[in-house]
Residue, then its C-alpha position, 0 to 999 in steps of 0.5 A: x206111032x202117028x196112031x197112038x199119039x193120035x189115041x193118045x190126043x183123043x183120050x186127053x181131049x175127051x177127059x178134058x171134055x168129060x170133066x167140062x162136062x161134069x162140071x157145068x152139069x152139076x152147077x147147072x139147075x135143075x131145069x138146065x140138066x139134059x143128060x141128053x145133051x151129052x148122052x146119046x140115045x136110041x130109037x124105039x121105033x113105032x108100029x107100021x101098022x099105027x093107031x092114031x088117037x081120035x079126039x071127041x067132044x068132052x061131055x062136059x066143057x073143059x072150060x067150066x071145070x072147076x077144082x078145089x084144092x086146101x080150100x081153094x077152087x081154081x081152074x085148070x088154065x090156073x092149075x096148068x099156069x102154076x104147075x108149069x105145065x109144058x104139056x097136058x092131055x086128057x083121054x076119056x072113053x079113049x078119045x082125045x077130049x083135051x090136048x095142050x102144048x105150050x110153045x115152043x112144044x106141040x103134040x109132037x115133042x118128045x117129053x122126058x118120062x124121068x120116073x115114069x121109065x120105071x113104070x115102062x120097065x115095070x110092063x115089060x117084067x110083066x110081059x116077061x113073065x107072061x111069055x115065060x122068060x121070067x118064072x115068076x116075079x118072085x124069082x131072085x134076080x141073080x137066077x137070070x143074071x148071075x154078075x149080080x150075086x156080087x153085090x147087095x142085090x145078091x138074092x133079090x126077087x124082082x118084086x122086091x126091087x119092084x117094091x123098093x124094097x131090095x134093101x140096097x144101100x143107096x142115097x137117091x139123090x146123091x148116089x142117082x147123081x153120081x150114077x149120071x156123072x160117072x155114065x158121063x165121064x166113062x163116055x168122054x173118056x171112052x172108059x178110061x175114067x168112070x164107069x158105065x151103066x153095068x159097072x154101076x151095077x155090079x159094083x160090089x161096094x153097094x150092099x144091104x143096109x136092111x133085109x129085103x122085103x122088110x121096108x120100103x127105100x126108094x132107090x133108082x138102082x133097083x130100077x138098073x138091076x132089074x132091067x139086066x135081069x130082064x135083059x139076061x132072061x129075053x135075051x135082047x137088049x132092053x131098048x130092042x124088048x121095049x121096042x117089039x113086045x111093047x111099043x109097037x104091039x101099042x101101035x103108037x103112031x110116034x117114034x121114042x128115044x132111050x137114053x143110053x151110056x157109052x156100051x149101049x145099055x140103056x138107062x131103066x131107071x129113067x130116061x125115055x123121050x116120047x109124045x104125050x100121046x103116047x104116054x097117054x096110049x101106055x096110060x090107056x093099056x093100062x086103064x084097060x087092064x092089060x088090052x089095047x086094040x082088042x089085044x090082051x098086051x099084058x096080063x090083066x092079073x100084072x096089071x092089078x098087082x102092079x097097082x095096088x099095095x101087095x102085102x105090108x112089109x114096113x107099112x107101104x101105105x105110108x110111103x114117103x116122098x116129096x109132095x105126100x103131105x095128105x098121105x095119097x101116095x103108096x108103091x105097088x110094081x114100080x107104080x105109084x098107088x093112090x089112097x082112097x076106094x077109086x082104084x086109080x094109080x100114077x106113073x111118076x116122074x121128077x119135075x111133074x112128069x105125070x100119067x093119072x090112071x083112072x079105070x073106073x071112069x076110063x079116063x087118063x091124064x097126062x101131063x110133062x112139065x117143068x115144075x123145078x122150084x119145089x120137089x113135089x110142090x104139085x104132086x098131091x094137087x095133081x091128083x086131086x085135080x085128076x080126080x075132079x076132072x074125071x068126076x066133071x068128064x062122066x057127069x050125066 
């Protein structure tokens, strides 16, 4: 009897918590809103054997860079002043030639990705693929997880969700933040109330509102379905994939975090906490075409694919999102493509999460920030920044 009204004391105290909890997160801003503050996370463990990043002498000084944007030259401290900018560093030729952390921030902190956890999730399919526990990026989804045939998701190929094209019903902004709100409530209430990350999931009440592969909708929960996929056919669970296939073969010196609901499953759709040098060795593997360290991590052919446009259903090149006002922003696998003949590429995240791929001249640009005013204000600026700078970094 002391038990259950002790059970009993802790599910009233927890609802009370969990609806506190809700409230203050959704009249908070945006800057205030740490889902890791009332979520917990899980490490991701960095290599044994780690690779430190060497710094080297830019070519060119950083301190005469120069860049013109709508007309206007401005410098970097200009550009990093305005962008909010907490963090920003710069590898060309895989050195260190620029490193930036604004206090109370040092190289260091660990940096919500937001977005740019998609593009993480996007490598590890590769992987998959490569080890062949996924067949091919064109297999359905509910092949290797048959609870998601319940749903719109039934029938859905991992490069549609890739794509963002699955065609699910989903209002990204209200719908992602009623996704956090319920993980929230479901915590605290120890699921009595909410739901957690899989029953978000496999809820049958999300259902096509267009035919897959006919036109792009960003949509994060494409992201979740396909990280249960991947799950499903590695057998392991994402954080633990993460952890052995890809941040510890990198041989990043610095530990991550992932953010995970209340059974343990992890958020895909976002939500990893790691270094800017870390981000920057992940920007690496990829400028490199899939080799770090004198090891191919991933398939050169993945990381083509996943960068560029592949095919042309509903006009990926004119895909919308905030900040896309000169039209430089397409989608690949979960990676955002750029215009033009530069065959460079960006990971993404809200808030001015940033990693600037630029292969052709060996050269990746980090930046974390907390750019809350305008939703994308400077997206489009940053690539144009990115793109001067690695022009300035290989001068003769």
């Amino acid at each position: 009897m002391i038990r259950t009204l002790h059970g009993w004391r802790r599910l009233v105290m927890a609802s009370a918590l969990s609806a506190s909890a809700a409230a203050s997160a959704q009249g908070l801003p945006a800057p205030l809103f740490l889902p890791e503050l009332v979520l917990p996370r899980q490490t991701v463990e960095a290599s044994p054997y780690p690779i430190e990043l060497k710094s080297g002498p830019p070519r060119a000084p950083i301190s005469e860079f120069k860049y013109e944007f709508k007309g206007q030259l401005k410098s970097l401290d200009q550009y990093l002043s305005e962008a909010k900018v907490r963090a920003f560093l710069v590898l060309k030729d895989g050195k260190i030639v620029h490193e930036y952390n604004r206090f109370p921030y040092t190289r260091r902190s660990l940096h919500q990705s937001w977005s740019i956890g998609k593009q993480v999730l996007s490598a590890l399919v590769g992987v998959a693929i490569a080890e062949g526990a996924i067949r091919s990026v064109d297999d359905r989804m509910d092949a290797y997880d048959p609870s998601l045939a319940v749903n719109g998701f039934a029938g859905v190929t991992f490069k549609q969700a890739l794509q963002m094209s699955s065609g699910i019903g989903y209002d990204e902004e209200a719908d992602r933040f009623k996704l956090f709100m319920d993980v929230i409530t479901d915590y605290y209430t120890l699921g009595q109330s909410g739901k957690d990350l899989s029953e978000k999931t496999y809820d049958v009440g999300l259902q096509a509102s267009f035919a897959p592969g006919s036109r792009y909708q960003y949509a994060s929960i494409n992201s979740q379905a396909i990280g249960r996929a991947l799950e499903k056919a590695v057998g392991m669970p994402y954080q633990a994939y993460l952890q052995s296939r890809l941040w510890q073969r990198m041989a990043t010196p610095d530990d991550a975090k992932v953010l995970v609901d209340r059974k343990k499953n992890a958020f895909t759709l976002c939500c990893l906490y790691a270094t800017t040098r870390s981000y920057a060795m992940f920007g690496l593997l990829y400028a490199r075409g899939g080799l770090l360290h004198g090891q191919q991590l991933l398939p050169a052919e993945w990381v083509r694919r996943s960068t560029r446009l592949d095919g042309d259903p509903g006009n990926w090149s004119n895909v919308p999102r905030d900040g896309n006002e000169l039209g430089l922003y397409g989608f690949g696998y979960h990676w955002w493509t750029l215009a033009g003949e530069r065959g460079d590429f960006s990971a993404l995240g809200v808030f001015g999460q940033a990693i600037h791929v630029l292969p052709r001249q060996d050269v990746v640009i980090v930046r974390m920030s907390g750019d809350f005013d305008t939703p994308g204000a400077h997206a489009e600026e940053n690539v144009i920044m990115g793109r001067a700078l690695a022009d300035h970094l290989s001068a003769p």
